[in-house]
Each structure stands twice: as structure tokens, then as C-alpha cells.
C-alpha positions in Angstrom: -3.7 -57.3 -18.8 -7.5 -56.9 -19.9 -5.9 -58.5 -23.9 -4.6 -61.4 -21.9 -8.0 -61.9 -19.7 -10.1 -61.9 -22.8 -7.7 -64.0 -25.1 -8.1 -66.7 -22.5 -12.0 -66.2 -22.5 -12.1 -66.3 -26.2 -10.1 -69.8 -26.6 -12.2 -71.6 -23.1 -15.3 -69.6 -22.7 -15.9 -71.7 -19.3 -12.7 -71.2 -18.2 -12.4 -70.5 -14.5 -10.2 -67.0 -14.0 -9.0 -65.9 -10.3 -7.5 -62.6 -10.7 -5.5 -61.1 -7.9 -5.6 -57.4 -8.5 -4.9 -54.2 -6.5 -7.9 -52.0 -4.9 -7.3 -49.2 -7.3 -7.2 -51.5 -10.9 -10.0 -53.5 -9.7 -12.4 -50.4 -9.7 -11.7 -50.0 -13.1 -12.7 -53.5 -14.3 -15.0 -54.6 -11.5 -17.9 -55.0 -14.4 -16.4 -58.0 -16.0 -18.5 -61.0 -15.9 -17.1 -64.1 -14.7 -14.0 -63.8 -13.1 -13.4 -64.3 -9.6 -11.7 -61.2 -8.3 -9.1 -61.2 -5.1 -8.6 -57.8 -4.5 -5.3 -56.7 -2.9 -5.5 -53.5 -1.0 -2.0 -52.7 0.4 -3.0 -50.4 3.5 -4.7 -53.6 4.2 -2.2 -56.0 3.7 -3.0 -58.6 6.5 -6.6 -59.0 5.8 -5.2 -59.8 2.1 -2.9 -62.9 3.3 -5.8 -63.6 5.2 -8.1 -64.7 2.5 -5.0 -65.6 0.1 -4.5 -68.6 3.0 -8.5 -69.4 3.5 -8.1 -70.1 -0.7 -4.9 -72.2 -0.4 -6.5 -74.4 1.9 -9.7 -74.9 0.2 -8.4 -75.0 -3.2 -5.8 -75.6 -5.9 -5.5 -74.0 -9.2 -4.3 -75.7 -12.9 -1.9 -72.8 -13.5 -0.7 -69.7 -11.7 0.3 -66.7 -14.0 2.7 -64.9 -11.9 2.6 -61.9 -14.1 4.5 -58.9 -11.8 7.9 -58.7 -10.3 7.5 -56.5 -7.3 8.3 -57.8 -4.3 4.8 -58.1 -2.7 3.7 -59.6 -5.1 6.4 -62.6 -5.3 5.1 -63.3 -1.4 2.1 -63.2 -2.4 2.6 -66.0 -5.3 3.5 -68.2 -2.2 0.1 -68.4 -0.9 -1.0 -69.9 -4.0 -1.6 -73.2 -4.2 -1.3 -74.5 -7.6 0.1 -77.5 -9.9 2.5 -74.7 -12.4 3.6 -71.5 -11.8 4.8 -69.4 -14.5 6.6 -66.8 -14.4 9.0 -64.0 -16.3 12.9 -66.0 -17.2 15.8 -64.2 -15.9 15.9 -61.3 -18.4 12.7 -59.8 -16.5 13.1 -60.7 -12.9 13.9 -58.7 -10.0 13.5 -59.6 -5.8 13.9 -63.3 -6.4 11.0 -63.4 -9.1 13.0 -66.2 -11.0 13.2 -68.3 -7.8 9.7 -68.9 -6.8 8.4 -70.7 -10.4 8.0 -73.4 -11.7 7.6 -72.4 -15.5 9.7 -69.2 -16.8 8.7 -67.5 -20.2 10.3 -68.3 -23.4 10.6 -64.4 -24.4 13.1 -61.7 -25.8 14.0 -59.4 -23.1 13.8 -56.3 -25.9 10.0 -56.5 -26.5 6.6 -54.3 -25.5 5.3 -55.2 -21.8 2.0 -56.6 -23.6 4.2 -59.0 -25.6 6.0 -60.1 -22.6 2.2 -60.9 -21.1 1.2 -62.8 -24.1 4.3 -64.7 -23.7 2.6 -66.4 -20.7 0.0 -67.5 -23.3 2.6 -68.9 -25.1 3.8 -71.0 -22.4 0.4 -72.5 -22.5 0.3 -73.3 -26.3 -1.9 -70.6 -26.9 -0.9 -68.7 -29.6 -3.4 -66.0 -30.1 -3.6 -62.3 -29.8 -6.7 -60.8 -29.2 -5.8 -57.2 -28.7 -9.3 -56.4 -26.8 -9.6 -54.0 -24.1 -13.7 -54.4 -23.5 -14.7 -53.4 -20.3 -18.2 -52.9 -18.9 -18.3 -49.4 -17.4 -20.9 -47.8 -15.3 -23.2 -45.3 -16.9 -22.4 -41.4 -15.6 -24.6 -39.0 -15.9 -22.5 -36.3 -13.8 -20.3 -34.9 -16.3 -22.8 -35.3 -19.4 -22.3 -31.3 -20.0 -19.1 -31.8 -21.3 -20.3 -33.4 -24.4 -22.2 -31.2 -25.6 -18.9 -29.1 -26.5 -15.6 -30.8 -28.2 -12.6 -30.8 -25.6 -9.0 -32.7 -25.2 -7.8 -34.5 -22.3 -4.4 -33.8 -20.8 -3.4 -35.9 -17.6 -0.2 -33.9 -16.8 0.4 -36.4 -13.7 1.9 -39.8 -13.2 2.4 -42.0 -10.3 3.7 -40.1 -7.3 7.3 -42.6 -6.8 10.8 -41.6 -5.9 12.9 -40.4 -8.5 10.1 -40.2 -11.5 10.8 -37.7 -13.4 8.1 -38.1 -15.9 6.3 -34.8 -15.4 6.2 -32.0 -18.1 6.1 -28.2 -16.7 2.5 -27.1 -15.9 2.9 -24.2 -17.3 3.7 -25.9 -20.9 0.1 -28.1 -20.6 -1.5 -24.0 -19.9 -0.2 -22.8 -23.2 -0.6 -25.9 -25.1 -4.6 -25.5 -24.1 -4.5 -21.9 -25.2 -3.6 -23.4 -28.5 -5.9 -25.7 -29.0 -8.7 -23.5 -27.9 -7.4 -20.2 -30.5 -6.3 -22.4 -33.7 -9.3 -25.6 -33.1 -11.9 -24.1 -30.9 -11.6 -27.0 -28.4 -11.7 -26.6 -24.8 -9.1 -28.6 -22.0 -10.4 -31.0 -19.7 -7.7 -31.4 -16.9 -7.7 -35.2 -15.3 -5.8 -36.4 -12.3 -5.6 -38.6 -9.2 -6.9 -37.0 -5.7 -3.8 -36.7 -3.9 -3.1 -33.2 -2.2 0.2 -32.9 -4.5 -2.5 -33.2 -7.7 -5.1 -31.4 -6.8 -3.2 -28.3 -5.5 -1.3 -28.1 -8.6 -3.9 -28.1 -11.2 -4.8 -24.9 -9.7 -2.4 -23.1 -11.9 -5.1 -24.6 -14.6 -7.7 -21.6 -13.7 -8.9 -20.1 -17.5 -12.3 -20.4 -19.1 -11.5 -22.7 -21.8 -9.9 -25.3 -19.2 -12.4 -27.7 -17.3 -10.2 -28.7 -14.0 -11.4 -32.2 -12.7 -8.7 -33.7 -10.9 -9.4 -35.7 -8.4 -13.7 -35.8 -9.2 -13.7 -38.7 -11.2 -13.4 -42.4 -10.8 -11.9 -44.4 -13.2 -15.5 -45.3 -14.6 -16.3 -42.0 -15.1 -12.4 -41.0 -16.4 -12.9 -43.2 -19.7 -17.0 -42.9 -20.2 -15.3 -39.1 -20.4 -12.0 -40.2 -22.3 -14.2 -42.1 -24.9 -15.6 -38.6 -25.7 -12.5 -36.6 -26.2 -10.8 -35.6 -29.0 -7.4 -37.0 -28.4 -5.4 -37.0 -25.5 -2.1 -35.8 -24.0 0.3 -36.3 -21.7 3.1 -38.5 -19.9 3.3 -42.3 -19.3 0.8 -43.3 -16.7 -2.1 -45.3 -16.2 -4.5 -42.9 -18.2 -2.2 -42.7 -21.3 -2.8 -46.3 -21.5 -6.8 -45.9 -21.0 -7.1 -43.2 -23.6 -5.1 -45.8 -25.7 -7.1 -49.0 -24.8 -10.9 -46.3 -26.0 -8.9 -46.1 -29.2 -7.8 -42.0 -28.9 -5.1 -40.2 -30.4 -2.5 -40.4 -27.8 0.2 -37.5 -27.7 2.6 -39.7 -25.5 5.4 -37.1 -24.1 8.7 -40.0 -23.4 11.6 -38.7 -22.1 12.6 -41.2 -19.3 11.2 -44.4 -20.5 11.7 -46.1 -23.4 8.2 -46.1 -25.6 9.1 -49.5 -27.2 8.5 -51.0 -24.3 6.2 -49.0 -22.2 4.1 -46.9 -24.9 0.7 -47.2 -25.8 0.0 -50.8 -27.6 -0.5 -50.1 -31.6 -0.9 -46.3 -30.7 2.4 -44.8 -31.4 2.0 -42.7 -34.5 1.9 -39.5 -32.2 4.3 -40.5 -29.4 7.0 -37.7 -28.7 9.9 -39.7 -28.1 13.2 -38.0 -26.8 14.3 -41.2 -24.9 16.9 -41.4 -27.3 18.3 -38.2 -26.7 18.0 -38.5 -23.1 20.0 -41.3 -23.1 22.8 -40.2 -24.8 22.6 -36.6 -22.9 22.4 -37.9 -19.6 24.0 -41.4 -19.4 26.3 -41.1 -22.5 24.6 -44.4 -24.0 22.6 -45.5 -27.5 19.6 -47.7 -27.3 21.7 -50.7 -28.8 24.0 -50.5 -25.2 21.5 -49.7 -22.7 19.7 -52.1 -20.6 16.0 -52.6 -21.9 13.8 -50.8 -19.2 16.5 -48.3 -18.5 15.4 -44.9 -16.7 16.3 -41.3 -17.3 16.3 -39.9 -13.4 16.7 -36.4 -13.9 14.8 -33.6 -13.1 15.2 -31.6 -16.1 15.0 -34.6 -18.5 11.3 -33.6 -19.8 12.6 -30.0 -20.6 13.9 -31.9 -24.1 10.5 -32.0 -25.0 9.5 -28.4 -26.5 5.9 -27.0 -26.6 6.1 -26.2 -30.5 6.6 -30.2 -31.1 3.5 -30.8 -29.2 1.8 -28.5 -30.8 2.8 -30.1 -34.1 2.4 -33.2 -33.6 -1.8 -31.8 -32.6 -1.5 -29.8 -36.2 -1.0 -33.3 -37.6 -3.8 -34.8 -35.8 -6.2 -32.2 -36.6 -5.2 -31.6 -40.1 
């Protein structure tokens, strides 16, 4: 979102920005000036319609972006008074998305997730692409001793959901840090979330060269520490994208989501793609007859990925 935020700043510097965010992404770009932030936390759900209400009655916006699908927030979109709402066509929409806008993008359904976003912009007759991820971050002084040696980062985790088969083995992320370690002298710095699942299995992540800190960081401190690194590994999740946005090397490991429309923006040279292959293994389909957004849901699916092309595809970046 943060190309899109700062695409609109750069055409109407005084332009007045509401963003409706979730607790967890708002920590991450809390710092930027300007913007008026409504912060969604979903354990807290009431005190969230609450305010939502308080600003429909006191005031009304020039355009609402409605730029997700799920179903909270399509109720939430109702709360918001405003003279157009925009939203995804057809193509896009899930849980009656389509039925609560005024506007729908004009957009290919077979496009990147960012180009869908700036499709919105579009809609406005904005025609720009500023592709910048600025942030303000908070200075860290806690994990300064890591940069005074050169390390990767792996995030071997991703968002804990039913059915999301997105994890490689553990045991593959051990060996691939013994590798960097013998053949490039560079230690492992393991990142994660701090939910019990995470935090008990990065235990298996217990050698010298491997700096465990999952679940001790906040996102602040999780790029200020990506920014340092020499590239970065793992699935798609939230941090891929963040390694991505602070310009790193990205190892991508894509197996059950397509990387065309989910990979890192402009960052793909090192992506490990076996959606292909996945597809036709699993669901007996090609990429020109399967629905765009389609998902591998099986539990062995990341197996296709072998530790020697990771380790090739580091060779490359290194060498």
C-alpha cells in the first residue's frame, strides 16, 4: 500500500489521507507524517465500529478506496460516509465486495496485487507510479551487535491460516545456514512472529553461527535489521515483502502461490518458483487454465523446492 499512499502525496501534497489499517500494519508505518490513522484491532472489534460511527457522523470523505475484500472489511466500508466508493470489478471480489461500491476498477484480473492497487489511482485519473516504500522507522539500538558481523535473514514462517501450506522444512533452512556460514562466512539471523507455534520451533535453530530472534523484534526493529542483511530468504509473507520494499536480494521459495501475482514488486530475479509444477502435479492444470490467485493446499507441496536450488540460486547472488 505504502507506493499508493505516497503516489497520492507526491501528485496533492495537502491532500487529506484517512487510512483504516489493522493494529499489527499500523506499527510498522505509524512514523508517517500526515495521515490520519484509524486503527482496526480485531480482538477489539466493537470499540472499532465505535469510532468508525463517531467519524460518519461528523464527517464525509471525497472518495473512499475500498482496497480489501475480506469480509470485515466490506462491513466496515459501510460505516464510511463518503460521496464515491471504489472498489475491485467482479474479477477480484469475494463476500459481496462488488455490491457495496459505487466505482469498480477498470483492471485485468491476471496482474501483480500492486498493479491492481494502482488501478484505484487510475480510477482517479491519476496515472503515476511512484514505486516508493519510505517509511520513518524508529532508531534501535538493541540489536546493534549484529552489524558489526555480515549475516542473512531467513523468516521460515508465514501467517498461521487453515490450509497454508507455505512452509519449507526447518530442517532445510538448518542446512542451508550451514552453507552460507562454510562456503561465505556469513552467519543466520532467524526472524519470526511471537506466537507459541513460532517461537517453539525455531528451537531446532540452536548452532553458533545461527542468531535465533523470533518473536524479540518489532517490525521497527525487523527492517532497521533487514536493511543490514545480506539478502534474505524464505516463503511468502509479510517480511518477504519488507526485505523487498529495503531493496534486498529476496530468495522467494513459491510453491503454492502464484509469484506473478503475489511476489516481491521488481524483486523477482531470485524467486524459486515451482508454482508451475505444483499445479500441474497436484491439480492437473497449466497457468493458462487456472484461476488467477489459485492455491496449492497440500502439505507436501514445498517438498518440490530442493535445498541444492536454494543454494544455487545464493551461489548466484554471491558470485
Amino acid at each position: 500500500m505504502l507506493p499508493i499512499v505516497n503516489t497520492l502525496r507526491s501528485r496533492s501534497p495537502m491532500l487529506d489521507i484517512t487510512w483504516i489499517i489493522n493494529k499489527t500494519e499500523y506499527e510498522l508505518v505509524k512514523n508517517m507524517p500526515n495521515i490520519d490513522f484509524i486503527v482496526v484491532d480485531k480482538s477489539k472489534m466493537l470499540k472499532s465500529i465505535i469510532r468508525l460511527l463517531k467519524l460518519r457522523s461528523q464527517h464525509k470523505f471525497d472518495v473512499l478506496l475500498h482496497m480489501q475484500i475480506s469480509l470485515r472489511a466490506n462491513i466496515l466500508s459501510l460505516l464510511i460516509n463518503c460521496s464515491r466508493k471504489i472498489g475491485f470489478n467482479k474479477n477480484f471480489s469475494k463476500d459481496f465486495h462488488s455490491l457495496l461500491n459505487h466505482e469498480t476498477i477498470q483492471c485485468s484480473n491476471k496482474i501483480h496485487v500492486l498493479e491492481s492497487f494502482f488501478c484505484f489511482l487510475d480510477q482517479l485519473g491519476i496515472k503515476e507510479k511512484l514505486l516508493d516504500w519510505t517509511i520513518p522507522l524508529d532508531t534501535d539500538q538493541e540489536f546493534t551487535y549484529l552489524y558489526e558481523s555480515q549475516y542473512i535473514i531467513i523468516n521460515p514462517f508465514t501467517s498461521n491460516r487453515r490450509l497454508n501450506y507455505r512452509e519449507w522444512d526447518l530442517k532445510n533452512y538448518k542446512f542451508i545456514s550451514k552453507y552460507v556460514f562454510s562456503n561465505y562466512n556469513l552467519k543466520t539471523v532467524i526472524v519470526g512472529g511471537k506466537s507459541n507455534y513460532e517461537v517453539e520451533k525455531s528451537k531446532i535453530f540452536d548452532e553458533s553461527y545461527i542468531i535465533n530472534l523470533v518473536g524479540k523484534t518489532n517490525l521497527h526493529q525487523l527492517c532497521n535489521i533487514i536493511k543490514k542483511c545480506k539478502f534474505y530468504i524464505g516463503p511468502d509473507s509479510g517480511t518477504l515483502h519488507i526485505a523487498s520494499m529495503m531493496g534486498k536480494h529476496v530468495v522467494g521459495l513459491y510453491v503454492t502461490s502464484n509469484p506473478d501475482r503475489t511476489g516481491p514488486f521488481n524483486n523477482m530475479d531470485h524467486i524459486i518458483n515451482k508454482y508451475p509444477l505444483a499445479l500441474m502435479k497436484y491439480k492437473n492444470k497449466e497457468i493458462s487454465n487456472a484461476k488467477w490467485g489459485e492455491r496449492i493446499r497440500e502439505k507436501d507441496a514445498m517438498s518440490l523446492i530442493t535445498i541444492d536450488e536454494v543454494g544455487e540460486m545464493i551461489d548466484r547472488i554471491m558470485n
